[in-house]
N, C-alpha and C positions, 0 to 999 in steps of 0.2 A: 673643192668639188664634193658635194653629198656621197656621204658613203651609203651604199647598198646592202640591203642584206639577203643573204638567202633565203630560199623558201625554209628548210629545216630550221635555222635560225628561228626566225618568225615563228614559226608553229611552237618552240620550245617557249620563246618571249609571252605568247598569248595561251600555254600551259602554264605557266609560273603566273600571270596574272591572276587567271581564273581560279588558281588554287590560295592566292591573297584573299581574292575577293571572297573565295567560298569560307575562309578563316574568319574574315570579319565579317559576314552576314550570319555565321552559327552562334556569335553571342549579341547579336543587335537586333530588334524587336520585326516583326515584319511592316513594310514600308505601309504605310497610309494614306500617303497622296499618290493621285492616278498620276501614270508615267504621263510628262509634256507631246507635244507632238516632234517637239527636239530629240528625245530618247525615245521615241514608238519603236524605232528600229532597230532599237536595242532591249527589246522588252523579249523574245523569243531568247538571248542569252541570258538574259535575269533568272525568266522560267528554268531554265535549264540547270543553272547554278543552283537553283532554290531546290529543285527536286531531287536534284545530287544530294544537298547537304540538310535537308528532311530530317534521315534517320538518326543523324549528332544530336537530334534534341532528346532522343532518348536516352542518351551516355550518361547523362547526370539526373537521374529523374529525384525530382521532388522528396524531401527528407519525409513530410508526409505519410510518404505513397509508401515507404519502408516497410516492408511485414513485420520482419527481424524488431525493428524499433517499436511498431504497434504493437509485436505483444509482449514484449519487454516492460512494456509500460501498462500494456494489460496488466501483467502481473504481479506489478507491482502496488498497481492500485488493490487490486484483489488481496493482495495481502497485508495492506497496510489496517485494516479494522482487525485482524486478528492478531496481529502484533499489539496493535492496543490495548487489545483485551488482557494480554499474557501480560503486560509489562502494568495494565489496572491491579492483574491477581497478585504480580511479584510484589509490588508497592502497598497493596491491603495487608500482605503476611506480613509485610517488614514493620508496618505500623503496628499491628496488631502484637507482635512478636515484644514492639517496645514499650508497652503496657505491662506487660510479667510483672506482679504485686502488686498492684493496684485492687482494690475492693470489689467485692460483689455487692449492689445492690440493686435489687430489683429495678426494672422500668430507667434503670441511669445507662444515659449514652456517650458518660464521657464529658469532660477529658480525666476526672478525678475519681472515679467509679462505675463500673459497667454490668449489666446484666448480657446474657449471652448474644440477644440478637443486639442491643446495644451496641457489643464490641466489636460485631462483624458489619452494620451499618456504620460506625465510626470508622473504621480503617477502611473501606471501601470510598466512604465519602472523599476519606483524601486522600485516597487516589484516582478522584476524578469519577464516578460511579456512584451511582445514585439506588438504593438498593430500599424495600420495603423496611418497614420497622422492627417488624413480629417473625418470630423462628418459621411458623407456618406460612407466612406469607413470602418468605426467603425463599421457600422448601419448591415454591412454585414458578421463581424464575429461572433465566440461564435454558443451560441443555443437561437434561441429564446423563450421569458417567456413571459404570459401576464398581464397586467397589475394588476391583482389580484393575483400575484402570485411572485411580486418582493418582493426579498432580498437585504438585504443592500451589495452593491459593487456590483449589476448590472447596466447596463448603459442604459440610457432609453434618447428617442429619439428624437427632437420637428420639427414640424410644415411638409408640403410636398411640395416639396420634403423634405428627411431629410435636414437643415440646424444650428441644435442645437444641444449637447449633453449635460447630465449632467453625474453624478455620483449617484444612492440612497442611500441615509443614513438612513432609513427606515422612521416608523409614515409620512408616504407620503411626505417625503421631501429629494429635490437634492443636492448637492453640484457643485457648477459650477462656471466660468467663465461666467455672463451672457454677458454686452453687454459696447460698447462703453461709458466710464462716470462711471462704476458701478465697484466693486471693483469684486474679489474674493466672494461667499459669500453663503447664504444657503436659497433655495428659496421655496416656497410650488408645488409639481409635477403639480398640477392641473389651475398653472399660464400660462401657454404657451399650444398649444396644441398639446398634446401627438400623437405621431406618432407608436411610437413600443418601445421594449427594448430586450436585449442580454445579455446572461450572458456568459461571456469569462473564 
């Protein structure tokens, strides 16, 4: 003989349904084909279900839509050209640095003898930077810093008009190509006199 159920029964059976069904319609796309005439009368519980479980799609919103992540990544792009720049200046000093004894001659850019702006477009070159040829025309790129405010691998300036460049290696001292006779070498900033500096 068919067993019966009670009403309370039934009403628990078709809350456990609806809360399956609400489970698997929150991760399955919305339907696309028009209900049959076979389910019409079942289309007023669909709705119902669908309007219940609406606001689940907001619990996981889109990796995207992240503010936290967008500026995270804002910031990181924004600081990735100035990291370049710093790690262009660390890499000029250090090449420039491994020139000490090498010759001075005029107009030479290296790798066997250098004039001033010679040896600060050579150690720049390879590190990636691309710098004018001439002390004055050095004098005019980058941003300028002042004198109380250099870091090592800015280029600082001498006499007026500009006709000297060096390279700072910090505790107040250049790297440079200084002059006719004199080799490669590392001289105190406050030997010549200071004109301006740039940091590129």
């Amino acid at each position: 003989m068919p067993q019966r159920h009670s009403a309370p029964a039934l009403r628990v059976a078709v809350v456990a349904t609806t809360a399956a069904a609400a489970a698997v319609l929150s991760v399955l796309p919305a339907a696309t084909a028009a209900p049959t005439d076979a389910t019409a009368s079942a289309a007023p519980a669909a709705e119902t279900v669908t309007r219940d479980v609406a606001p689940a799609a907001n619990v996981l919103p889109a990796l995207g839509a992240n503010p936290a992540a967008m500026s995270v990544s804002s910031a990181a792009q924004a600081a990735a050209p100035a990291a370049q720049a710093a790690a262009a200046r660390s890499g000029a000093m250090a090449t420039a640095m491994a020139q000490l004894g090498k010759p001075y001659r005029w107009g030479a850019t290296g790798p066997s003898a250098f004039d001033c702006s010679g040896l600060v477009s050579y150690a720049f070159d390879k590190a990636g930077k691309d710098l004018p040829r001439t002390s004055r025309a050095q004098a005019q790129v980058g941003t300028k810093v002042s004198k109380s405010n250099l870091k090592p691998g800015d280029l600082v300036f001498f006499y007026s008009p500009v006709s000297h460049v060096g390279i700072y290696i910090g505790d107040g001292q250049i790297v440079h190509a200084s002059t006719s006779g004199q080799p490669v070498k590392i001289s105190d900033i406050d030997r010549m006199p200071f004109n301006s500096a740039r940091r590129v």
